[in-house]
Structures are given as structure tokens and as C-alpha cells.
N, C-alpha and C positions, 0 to 999 in steps of 0.2 A: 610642706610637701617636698620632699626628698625629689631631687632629678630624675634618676630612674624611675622613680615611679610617676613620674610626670610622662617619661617615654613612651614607658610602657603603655600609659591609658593612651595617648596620642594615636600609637600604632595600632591599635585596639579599633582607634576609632574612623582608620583612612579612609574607608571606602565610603561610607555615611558623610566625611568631607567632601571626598569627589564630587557626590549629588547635589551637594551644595553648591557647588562652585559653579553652577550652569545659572543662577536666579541671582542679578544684582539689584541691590538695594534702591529703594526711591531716592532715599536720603544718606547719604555718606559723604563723612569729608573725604575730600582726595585731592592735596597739596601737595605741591613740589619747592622747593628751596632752592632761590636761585641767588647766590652768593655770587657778591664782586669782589671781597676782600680775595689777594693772589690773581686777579683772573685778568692779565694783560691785556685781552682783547679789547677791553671797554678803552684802555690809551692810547692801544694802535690804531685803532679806527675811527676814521671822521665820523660827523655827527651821523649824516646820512649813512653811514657803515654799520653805526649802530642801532639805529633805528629796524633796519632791515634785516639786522641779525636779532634781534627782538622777536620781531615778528616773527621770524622763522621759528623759534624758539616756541612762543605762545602758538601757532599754529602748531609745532607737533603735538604740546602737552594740549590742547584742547582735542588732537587726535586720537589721544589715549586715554580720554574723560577726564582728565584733572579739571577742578570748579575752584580752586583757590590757589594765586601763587604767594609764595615769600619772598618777597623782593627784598634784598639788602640793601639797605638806601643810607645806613649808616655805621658802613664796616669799623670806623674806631673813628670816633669823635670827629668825621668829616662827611660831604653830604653828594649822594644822587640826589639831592634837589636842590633848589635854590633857598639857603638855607637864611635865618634874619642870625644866627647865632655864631656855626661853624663855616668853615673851608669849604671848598670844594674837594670832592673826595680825588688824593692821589691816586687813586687805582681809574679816574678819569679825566686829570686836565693837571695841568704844570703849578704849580706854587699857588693852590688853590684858586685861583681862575676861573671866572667858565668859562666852559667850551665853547667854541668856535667852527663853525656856525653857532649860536646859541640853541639849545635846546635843552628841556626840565627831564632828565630819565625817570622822575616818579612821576610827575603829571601824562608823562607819554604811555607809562606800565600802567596807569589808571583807566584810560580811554581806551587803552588797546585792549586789557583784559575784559573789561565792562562791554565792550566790542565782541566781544567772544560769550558773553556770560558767565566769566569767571569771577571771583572775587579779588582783591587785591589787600594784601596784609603789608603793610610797610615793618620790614624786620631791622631793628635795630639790636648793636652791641652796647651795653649800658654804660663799661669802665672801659673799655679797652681806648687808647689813645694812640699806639703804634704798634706792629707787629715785630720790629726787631732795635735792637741798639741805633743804627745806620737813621732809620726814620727821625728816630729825636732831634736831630740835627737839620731836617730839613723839614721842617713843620712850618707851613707861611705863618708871616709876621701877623696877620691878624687871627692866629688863635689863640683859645683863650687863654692853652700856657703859657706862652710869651706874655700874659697880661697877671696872671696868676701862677707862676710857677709852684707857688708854695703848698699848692691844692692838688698837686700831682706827686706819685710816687713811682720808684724804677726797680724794679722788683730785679729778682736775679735770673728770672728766662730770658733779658733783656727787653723786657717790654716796659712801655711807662704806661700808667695808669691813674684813671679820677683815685683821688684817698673814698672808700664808700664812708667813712667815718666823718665826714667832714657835712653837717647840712648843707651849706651851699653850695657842695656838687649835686645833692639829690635836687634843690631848686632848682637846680643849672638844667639838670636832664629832665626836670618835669618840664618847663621853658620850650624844652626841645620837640617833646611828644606833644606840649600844647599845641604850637608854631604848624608842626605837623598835619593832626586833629582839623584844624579851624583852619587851611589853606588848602588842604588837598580832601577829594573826597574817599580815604579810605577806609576798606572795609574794615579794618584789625589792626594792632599793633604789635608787634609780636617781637620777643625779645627771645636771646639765643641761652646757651649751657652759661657763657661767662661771668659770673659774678667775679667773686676775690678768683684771683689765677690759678689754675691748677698747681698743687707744688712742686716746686724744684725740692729734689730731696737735699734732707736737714737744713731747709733756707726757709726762716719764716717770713712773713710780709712784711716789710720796713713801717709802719704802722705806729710803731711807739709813740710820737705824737699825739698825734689825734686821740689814740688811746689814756694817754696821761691828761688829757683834757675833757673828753669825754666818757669815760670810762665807768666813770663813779666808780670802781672797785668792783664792775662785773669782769665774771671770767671771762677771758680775752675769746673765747669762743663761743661764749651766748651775745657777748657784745657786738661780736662782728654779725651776727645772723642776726641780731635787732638791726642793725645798720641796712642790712640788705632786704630784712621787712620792712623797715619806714620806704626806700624807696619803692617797693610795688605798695604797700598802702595809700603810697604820694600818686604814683601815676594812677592806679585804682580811680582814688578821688577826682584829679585832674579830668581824665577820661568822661568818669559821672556827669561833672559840673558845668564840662564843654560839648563832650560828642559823645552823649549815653550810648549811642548805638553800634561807636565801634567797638569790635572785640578787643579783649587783650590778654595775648595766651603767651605761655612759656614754654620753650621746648628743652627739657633740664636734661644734664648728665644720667641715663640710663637708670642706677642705681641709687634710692634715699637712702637708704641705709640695709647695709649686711645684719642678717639674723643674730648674727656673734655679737652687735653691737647692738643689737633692739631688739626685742621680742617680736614686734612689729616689723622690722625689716625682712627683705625678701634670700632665698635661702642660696644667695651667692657671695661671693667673695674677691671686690673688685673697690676701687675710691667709689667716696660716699658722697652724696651732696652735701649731706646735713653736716659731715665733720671739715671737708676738704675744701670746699668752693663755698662752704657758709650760706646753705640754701634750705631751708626749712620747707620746700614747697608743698607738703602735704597740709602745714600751718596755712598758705596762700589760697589754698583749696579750699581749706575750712574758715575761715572768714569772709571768703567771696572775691576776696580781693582781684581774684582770674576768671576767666570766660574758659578757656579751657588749658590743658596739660598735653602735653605732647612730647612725653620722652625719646629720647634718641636709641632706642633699641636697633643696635649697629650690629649685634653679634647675629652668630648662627644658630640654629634652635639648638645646638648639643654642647654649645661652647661650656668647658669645665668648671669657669669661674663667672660667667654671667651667660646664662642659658637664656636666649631669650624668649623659649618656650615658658620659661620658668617665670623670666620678668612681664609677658603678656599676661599670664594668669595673676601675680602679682598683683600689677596696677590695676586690672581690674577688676579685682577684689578688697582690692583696699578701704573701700570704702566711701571716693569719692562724690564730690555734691555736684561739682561743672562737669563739661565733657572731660574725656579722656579719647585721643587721637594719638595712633601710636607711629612713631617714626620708623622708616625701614630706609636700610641702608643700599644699594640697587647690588651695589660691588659685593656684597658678604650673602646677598641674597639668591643671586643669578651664576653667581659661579663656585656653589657649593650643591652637592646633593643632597635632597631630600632623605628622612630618616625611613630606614629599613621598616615595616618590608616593603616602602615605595620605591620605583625605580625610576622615580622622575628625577632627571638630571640637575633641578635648582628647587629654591625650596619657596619660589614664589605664590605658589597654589595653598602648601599648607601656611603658610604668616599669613596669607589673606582672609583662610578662612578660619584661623586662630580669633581674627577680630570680630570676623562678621557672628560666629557661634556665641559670642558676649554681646548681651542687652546691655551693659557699661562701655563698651567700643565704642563710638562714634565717627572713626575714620580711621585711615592711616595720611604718611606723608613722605614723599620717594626723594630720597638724597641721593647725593646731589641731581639737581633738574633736567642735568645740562644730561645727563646719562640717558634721560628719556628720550630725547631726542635724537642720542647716539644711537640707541635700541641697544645698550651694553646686553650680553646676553641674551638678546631676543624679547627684553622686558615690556620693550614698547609695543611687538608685537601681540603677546598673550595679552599685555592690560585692555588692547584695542577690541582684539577679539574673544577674550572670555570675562576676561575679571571688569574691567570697564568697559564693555563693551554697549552701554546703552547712559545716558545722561543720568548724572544723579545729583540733586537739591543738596545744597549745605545744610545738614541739622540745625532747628531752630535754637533759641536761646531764650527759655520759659521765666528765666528769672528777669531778662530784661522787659518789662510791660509793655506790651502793646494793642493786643486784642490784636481778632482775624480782618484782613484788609476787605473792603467792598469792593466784589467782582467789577471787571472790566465792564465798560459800557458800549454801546451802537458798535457790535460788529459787525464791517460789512467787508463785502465779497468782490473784489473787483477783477475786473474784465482778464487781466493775465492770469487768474487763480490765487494770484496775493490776499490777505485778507489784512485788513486792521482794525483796530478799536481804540476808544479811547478811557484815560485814567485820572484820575486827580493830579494835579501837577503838585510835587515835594515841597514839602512847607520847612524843613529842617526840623523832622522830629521823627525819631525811634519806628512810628508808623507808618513813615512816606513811603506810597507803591513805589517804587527803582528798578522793578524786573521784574518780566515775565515768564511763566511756565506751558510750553503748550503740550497737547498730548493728542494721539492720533489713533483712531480705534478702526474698526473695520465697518462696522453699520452703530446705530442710534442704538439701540436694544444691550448691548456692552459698552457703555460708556460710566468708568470706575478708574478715576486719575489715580487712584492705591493702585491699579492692578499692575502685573509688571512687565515693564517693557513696553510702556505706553508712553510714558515721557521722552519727548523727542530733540526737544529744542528747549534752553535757556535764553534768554535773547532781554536786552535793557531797551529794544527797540519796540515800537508799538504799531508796527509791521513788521510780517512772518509768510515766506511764499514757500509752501510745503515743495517735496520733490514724488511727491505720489498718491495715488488718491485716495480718500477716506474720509472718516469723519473727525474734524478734528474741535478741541475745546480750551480754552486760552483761561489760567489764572492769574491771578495779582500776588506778587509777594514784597513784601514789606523788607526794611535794612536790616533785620535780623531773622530773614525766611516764614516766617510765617506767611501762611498761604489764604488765598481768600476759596470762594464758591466757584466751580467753571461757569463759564460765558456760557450764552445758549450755541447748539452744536454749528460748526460752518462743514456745509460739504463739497467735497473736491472730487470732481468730476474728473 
């Protein structure tokens, strides 16, 4: 489909959007990306400085209904936690260190979010090891280049980098996502665009090595894209073996491929996954290897060489078999204007309702985080009061087994209007209740937890003290959202 004519139907169809835009979903992802790589704050600030600026943080975006953060805990081969393998991350304590006071910033974004009823994704960078020349030089003695320099490569954007060619880098980072997995309780693991580095033009990847050792005689460019499928097939497996129930999604470079180079690719004109960064991830889709896909659609809807009106229809027709969760960029979104003949001043209303009009959507996810809580453009204000303006559930994951959980039990009513109940206590498996859903209707006679605008509260606690009266009905959801039966009705006088 031609861009114009992708416009054309759009404009065709505003006003029948508008309508839409007043009814949110029960179930929608709605993630925000909160990156420490660059972000000095987390160094300048004592532990209790960070702590508080978290908070602040997660209080706005639970303001504006986000239900999953991406927390970076592993900007390049060092760690927001307390790691059995790497450093402590430079972008939060001196010559890999911890910090002082001591404090775990994944274990703290775990309790705080799960506090709020959000989810927590732990977002790692697979290869990356420094972001400029200057780093390599100051990498603490216990990492593991210093123990293994010969397993790293230094490309020409001046970054050093795991060789992905090499098996015992892909052990290394399975090791990592294990360690991960089995000490913290996260909900997903989610990895970012970076695979092999975007290229510096006519500079290929210093690779020859590993290449003449592993190679067998494939072309240097299916070879590198099997190297980058064995590691998501590795972590894939790892995942399964240890914590079936977290997710593990990818959030790739916008574009798999241009139509000029696939018959299958999408009808833009911009770097490709498949040929530039070595990422087959429609291959990773179709063997299961992911829970979901989350491209970075950064552009504006009219952009000339990557429309991401064009790329939203795209991806979601592709064909895919996991979710598809589409990335929006706040900055490209909030300070461009909507296409004629609307005369809204940003284009936040139509990308939202681009996802919601597709049964293959699943979510969206607002880059950078930190802009929600700015309100860049006023984002944070519309998401509060139209677009997220009512709580919505994570999409389930049908492919991971679990069966519906068994409704909450002995609700009862106490004396401040609080109410509680109780639940099975979590045995470590894929079906453990971990969080509740409540819902608040007006009398007995409409009580339909689908209906919308009933869902009020997310909560991991098993007390819940409404703020107004009604009737309300409390379910069980399991580590991959599946919901059980409402409780019988409590009412608040």
C-alpha cells in the first residue's frame, strides 16, 4: 500500500477515530522505557536521592495508567543490581562498586512497581559493553574483558563490543538473564534495537575471526543473523527451563525490511533489521522464541521514508503469532501536528487510536519515561484524562499454560469500609495468583467486569479501601494475567 493512499483512507476515517477515542480498553499494554544508560542523575544522587526520585517517577506514570515499566538494569555489560557476573553499572557508583548507602535499584523498581500494580520488565542490552572510546579504559578490573579481552570487539563508532559470534559470549549473557530470572521477581525480560551496531558507513565489523572459525563458508550475513538467533533461541530456552512465566520481548529497529529489498517488507525506505543490525525478528516470532515485539516506531505518521502510519499497518499485518506492542516516541509524537483535515496540534489521539482499531495491537509503549512525567507536550495530561484515563490489565499470554485462576476467597468488610480476602499463597509456578483486579459498579443488577470503565484498581495487595461507594468485585490474576471468577459483591456504603 502506497503512502498516499494509506493518508488518504486515515483522513477518510477521523471522525469515526474521535468516537473511539472516549472507550479504553480493559486489557492494553501500556509501558514506558526508563533508561539509565547517559542519564547522570542515578551518579549524582545518593542512595536516598534515588530512591525518591523513583518514586516520583513511578507515581507519575501510574498517574497516566502505564501497567509495565522497562527498566534498564543493564545499560552495557554492567548492572542496576547486584550482579554474581558484572560491575556495578557506571552510570551508578565509581569503579563498579556498590553504592553507598547500599541499595539493589532492580529489587527496589520491583516492590515499588508491584506496589502500584505495575509490572516490572528488567531491560537489558545484549552486546553492547561501552558507549564511547574513553569507557574502555575505565572498565573495573573485575570485568570480564579484563579476564577475557579476546571475546570482545571495538568497532569503528568507538564502542567495544561481546563478538555475538563467539558461543561463550551467548553462555555468558544466558548466565546473566539466568542470575537475573531465579533472584529477582521479574515480570519480563526485555532486550532493546542493539544487536551487531548500527553501521558506521563503509566500516564493516572487525569480526573476521570468529568468522574464519565459525563460519563454515556461510555468507557473512546469514551467519551473523544465525549468531543473533542462537542467542534469543538460548535465552528463549533459559527462560522456559528456569522462570516459564517471564516474558521476553524485543523492542527492534522500526523497519525489518524495505519492500525494494523483500516483497514482504513494508513500503519504506530507511536501515533494515534484517540486513544492518542482523535481526531476523519476524524468524524470532515465528518459532516462539518471543512473548512479544515492540518496534520502535519513532517517526511521525507522514514521515517520507518511514511513515509510521504505514509501519503501524505493516506490523500488524504481518502476520504475527505473539503480541505486537507498538513503540511511540513522546518527542516526534507531541510536537508535530496531526494530519489534515484534523486540526489537532499533535498526533497523540490518532497513533493511539491507529493501535487500538487493530485486533493484532496489543499495546503501545512511551519513550522515553522520563517525558511522562515531564508532561512534554501535554502527553501526560491527555493520557491521564482520555486515553488512559481508567486502569487497564496486561494482555494475557495464551501460549504460556496455565488455566484460569480460582476466585479470591472469605471476603470480608471491615469496620473503615476496607475490605479483604484471601488467596493461595505462590508456589513458583506460571499459575501463582500475584495480583489482584477490583472493579466497582453502581448496584448488583450490572455487575460485568468486561464492561468498561469498571476496572478501578490493580493492586498485589490482598486489601483494597475504595474512595466511594458502590458495589464492588475483587479477581485473581495469575503471572501471565489470566483472570479468575469475581468474588461475591462487597458493598460500600
Amino acid at each position: 500500500m502506497k503512502t498516499t493512499k494509506v493518508l488518504l483512507c486515515l483522513a477518510l476515517l477521523l471522525p469515526s477515530i474521535g468516537l473511539q477515542a472516549q472507550t479504553n480498553p480493559k486489557r492494553e499494554f501500556r509501558g514506558a522505557w526508563m533508561h539509565t544508560v547517559f542519564q547522570g542523575q542515578y551518579h549524582r544522587q545518593t542512595s536516598d536521592e534515588n530512591k525518591a526520585y523513583l518514586i516520583g517517577q513511578l507515581d507519575s506514570l501510574k498517574e497516566v495508567g502505564v501497567n509495565a515499566v522497562l527498566f534498564q538494569v543493564r545499560p552495557q555489560a554492567d548492572a542496576f543490581y547486584e550482579s554474581k557476573f558484572e560491575p556495578w553499572s557506571c552510570y551508578l557508583t565509581d569503579n563498579g562498586e556498590a553504592p553507598v548507602p547500599y541499595w539493589d535499584p532492580l529489587k527496589f523498581m520491583i516492590d515499588e512497581c508491584h506496589a502500584r500494580g505495575m509490572e516490572l520488565h528488567a531491560w537489558l542490552n545484549p552486546y553492547r559493553v561501552t558507549s564511547n572510546t574513553k569507557q574502555i579504559g575505565e572498565l573495573p578490573k573485575s570485568h570480564i574483558y579484563h579476564q577475557h579481552p579476546e571475546r570482545f570487539l571495538k568497532y569503528d563508532d568507538g564502542k567495544l563490543y561481546f563478538d555475538p559470534g563467539l558461543p561463550e559470549n551467548r553462555e555468558f549473557i544466558c548466565k546473566v538473564v539466568e542470575d537475573i530470572i531465579t533472584r529477582y521477581d521479574v515480570d519480563g525480560i526485555h532486550f532493546d534495537d542493539y544487536f551487531y551496531p548500527y553501521p558506521v558507513k563503509d566500516k564493516d565489523f572487525p569480526d573476521d575471526a570468529s568468522y574464519a572459525k565459525y563460519g563454515n563458508g556461510m555468507d557473512r550475513g546469514d551467519w551473523r543473523r544465525q549468531n543473533v538467533d542462537r542467542l534469543i533461541e538460548d535465552i528463549h530456552n533459559t527462560i522456559a527451563a528456569t522462570r516459564p512465566w517471564v516474558r521476553f520481548g524485543i523492542s527492534p529497529f522500526g523497519i525489518w525490511r524495505n519492500k525494494k529489498s523483500d516483497p514482504r517488507g513494508s513500503d519504506t525506505n530507511g536501515l533494515q533489521n534484517y540486513d544492518a543490525l542482523y535481526a531476523d525478528v519476524l524468524l524470532w516470532d515465528e518459532k516462539g522464541w518471543i512473548d512479544y515485539l515492540l518496534p520502535q516506531l519513532y517517526w511521525t505518521l507522514e514521515h517520507k521514508s518511514a511513515s509510521s502510519l504505514v509501519l503501524v499497518d505493516w506490523w500488524a499485518n504481518v502476520g504475527l503469532k505473539r503480541h505486537l506492542y507498538i513503540g511511540q516516541d513522546i518527542g516526534a509524537t507531541m510536537k508535530n501536528p496531526d494530519l489534515p483535515p484534523s486540526t489537532e496540534k499533535t498526533q497523540l489521539r490518532h497513533k493511539i487510536e491507529l493501535t487500538r482499531q487493530n485486533d493484532n495491537i496489543h499495546g503501545n509503549c512511551w519513550w522515553p519515561g522520563y517525558s511522562l512525567s515531564r508532561n512534554v507536550g501535554g502527553v501526560a495530561d491527555s493520557l491521564k484524562t482520555k486515553y488512559q484515563s481508567t486502569p487497564a490489565l496486561v494482555p494475557t499470554y495464551p501460549w504460556i499454560k496455565t488455566g484460569a485462576p480460582a476466585p479470591v476467597a472469605k471476603v470480608r468488610l471491615a469496620a473503615d469500609n476496607s475490605f479483604s480476602w484471601d488467596a493461595p499463597i505462590p508456589m513458583g509456578k506460571a499459575g501463582d495468583v500475584v495480583k489482584f483486579a477490583v472493579y466497582r459498579f453502581d448496584n448488583r443488577k450490572n455487575i460485568d467486569i468486561e464492561a468498561p470503565g469498571a476496572l478501578v484498581a490493580l493492586t498485589y495487595s490482598k486489601t483494597f479501601k475504595p474512595t466511594k461507594p458502590g458495589v464492588y468485585v475483587v479477581t485473581a490474576l495469575d503471572r501471565v494475567n489470566n483472570e479468575s471468577e469475581p468474588s461475591k459483591p462487597i458493598v460500600i456504603k
